[in-house]
C-alpha positions in Angstrom: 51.5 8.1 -35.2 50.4 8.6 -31.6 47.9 5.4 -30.7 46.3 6.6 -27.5 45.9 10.0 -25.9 46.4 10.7 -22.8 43.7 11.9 -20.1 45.1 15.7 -19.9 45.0 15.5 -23.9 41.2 14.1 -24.1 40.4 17.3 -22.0 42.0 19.5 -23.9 40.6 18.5 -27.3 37.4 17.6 -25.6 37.1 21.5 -23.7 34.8 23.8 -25.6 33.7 27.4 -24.8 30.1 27.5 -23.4 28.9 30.6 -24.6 25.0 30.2 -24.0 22.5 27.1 -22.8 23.4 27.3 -19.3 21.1 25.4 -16.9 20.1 27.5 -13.5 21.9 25.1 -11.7 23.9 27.0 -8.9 27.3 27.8 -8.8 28.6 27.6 -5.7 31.9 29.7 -4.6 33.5 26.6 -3.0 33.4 25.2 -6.4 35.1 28.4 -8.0 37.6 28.1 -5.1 38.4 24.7 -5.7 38.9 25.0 -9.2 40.9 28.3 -8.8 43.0 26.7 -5.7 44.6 24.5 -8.6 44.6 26.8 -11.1 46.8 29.2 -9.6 49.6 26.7 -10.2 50.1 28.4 -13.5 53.8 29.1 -14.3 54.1 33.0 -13.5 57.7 34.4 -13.5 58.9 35.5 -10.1 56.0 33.9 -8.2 54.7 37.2 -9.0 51.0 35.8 -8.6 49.4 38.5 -10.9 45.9 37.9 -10.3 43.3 38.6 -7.7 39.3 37.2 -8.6 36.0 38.8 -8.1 33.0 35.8 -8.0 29.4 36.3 -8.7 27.6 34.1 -7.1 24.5 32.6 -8.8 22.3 34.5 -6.0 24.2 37.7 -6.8 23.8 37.9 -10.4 20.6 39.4 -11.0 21.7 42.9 -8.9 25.3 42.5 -10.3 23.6 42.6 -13.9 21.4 45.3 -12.7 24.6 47.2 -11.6 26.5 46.8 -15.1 23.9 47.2 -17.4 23.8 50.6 -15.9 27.3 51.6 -17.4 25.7 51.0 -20.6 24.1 53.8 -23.0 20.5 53.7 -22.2 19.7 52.3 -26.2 22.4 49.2 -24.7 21.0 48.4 -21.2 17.7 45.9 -22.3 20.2 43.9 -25.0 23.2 43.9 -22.1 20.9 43.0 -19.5 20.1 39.6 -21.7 23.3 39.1 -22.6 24.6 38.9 -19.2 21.5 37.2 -18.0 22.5 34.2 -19.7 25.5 32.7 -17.2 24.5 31.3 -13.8 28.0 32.8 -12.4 30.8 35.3 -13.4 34.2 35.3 -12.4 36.3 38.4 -13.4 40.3 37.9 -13.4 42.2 41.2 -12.9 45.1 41.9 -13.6 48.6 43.4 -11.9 49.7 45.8 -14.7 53.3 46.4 -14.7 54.5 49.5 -16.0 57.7 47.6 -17.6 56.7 45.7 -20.6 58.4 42.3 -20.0 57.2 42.0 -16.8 53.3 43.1 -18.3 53.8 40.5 -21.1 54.8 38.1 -18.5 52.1 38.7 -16.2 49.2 38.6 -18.7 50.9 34.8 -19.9 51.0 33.9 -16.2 47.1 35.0 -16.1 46.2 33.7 -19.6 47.7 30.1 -18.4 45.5 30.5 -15.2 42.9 30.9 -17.2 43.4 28.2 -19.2 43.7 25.5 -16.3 40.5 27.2 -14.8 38.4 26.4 -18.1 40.3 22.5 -18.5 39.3 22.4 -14.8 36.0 23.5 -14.8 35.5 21.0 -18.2 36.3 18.1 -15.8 33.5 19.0 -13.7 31.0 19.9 -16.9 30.9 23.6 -15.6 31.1 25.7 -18.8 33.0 28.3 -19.4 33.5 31.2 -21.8 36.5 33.9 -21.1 35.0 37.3 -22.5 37.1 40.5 -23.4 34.4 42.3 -24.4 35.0 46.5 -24.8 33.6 47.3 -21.7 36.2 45.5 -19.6 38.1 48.9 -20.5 35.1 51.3 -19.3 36.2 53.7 -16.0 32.4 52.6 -14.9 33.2 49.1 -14.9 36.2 49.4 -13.2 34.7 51.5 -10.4 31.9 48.9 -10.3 34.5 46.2 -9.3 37.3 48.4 -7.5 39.6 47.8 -10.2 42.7 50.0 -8.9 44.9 51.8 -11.2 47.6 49.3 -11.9 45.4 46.7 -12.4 43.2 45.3 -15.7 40.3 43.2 -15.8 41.6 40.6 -18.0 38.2 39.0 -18.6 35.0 38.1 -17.9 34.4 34.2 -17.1 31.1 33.4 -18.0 30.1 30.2 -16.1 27.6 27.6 -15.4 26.3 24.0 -16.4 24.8 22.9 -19.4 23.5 19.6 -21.2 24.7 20.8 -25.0 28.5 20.2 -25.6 29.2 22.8 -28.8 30.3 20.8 -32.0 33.9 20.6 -32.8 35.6 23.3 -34.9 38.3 21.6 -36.4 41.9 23.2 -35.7 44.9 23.6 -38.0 47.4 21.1 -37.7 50.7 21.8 -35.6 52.8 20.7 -38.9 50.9 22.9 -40.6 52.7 26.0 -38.4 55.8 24.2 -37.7 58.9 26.0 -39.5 62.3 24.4 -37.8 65.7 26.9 -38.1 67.7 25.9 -40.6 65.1 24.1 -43.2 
């Protein structure tokens, strides 16, 4: 059995998804941009680079969630307005789509990794993170909102900002527990 863990391995088991109790400490777009500078050093087939960010900043949120409660029914604006409230700071990753599967597939890993050295980065820097795909990342309204182009997807809402409660630990299923090995 393993005795120690390394530091990458503590901040992976220690990362949790911030998904409320943000403080209205500021996020600032250098730190997005120093985060993201690393980040893009997922693995991504080709270099292909499938992503492009849209960052808003702490002092833009209140007229950005002005703007997107508006694509909302009119019975959905007050409980969406709340809702996205909440975060000091969004970032939204979109997407290249590419019209041949393989190279889709490959492009959402490449943006999925991305993502995932965004939130382990963040962690180290206790800014909280929560990657939404919530239905109205698929709405034409949104996607006007943000000048999503055709051939691109908004692969998520980042929810960001600092908080003082870490989330308990939910516990995870062991690897052995999935492992099969060819030929057993």
């Amino acid at each position: 059995m393993k005795q120690s863990t390394s530091h990458i391995a503590n901040i992976i088991r220690e990362r949790r998804s911030i998904k409320s109790g943000y403080s209205d400490r500021e996020v600032t777009q250098e730190t997005i941009l120093e985060i993201l500078n690393d980040a893009v050093w997922a693995p991504n087939h080709g270099l292909r680079e499938p992503w492009r960010f849209i960052f808003v900043p702490t002092s833009e949120k209140e007229r950005f969630v002005e703007d997107l409660v508006q694509t909302f029914s009119p019975d959905m604006q007050a409980n969406r307005r709340n809702y996205f409230s909440q975060p000091a700071a969004f970032l939204i990753i979109v997407m290249d789509e590419d019209p041949r599967q393989k190279q889709w597939e490959e492009n959402f890993g490449a943006v999925s990794a991305l993502i995932q050295n965004f939130q382990l980065l963040a962690w180290e820097q206790k800014l909280g993170v929560v990657w939404k795909t919530n239905p109205h990342i698929y709405d034409p309204k949104v996607r006007e909102l943000l000048n999503v182009k055709p051939g691109e997807k908004i692969a998520g809402f980042l929810h960001l900002g600092y908080f003082d409660q870490v989330p308990q630990v939910r516990p995870r299923t062991s690897a052995e527990d999935k492992l099969s090995v060819y030929g057993e």
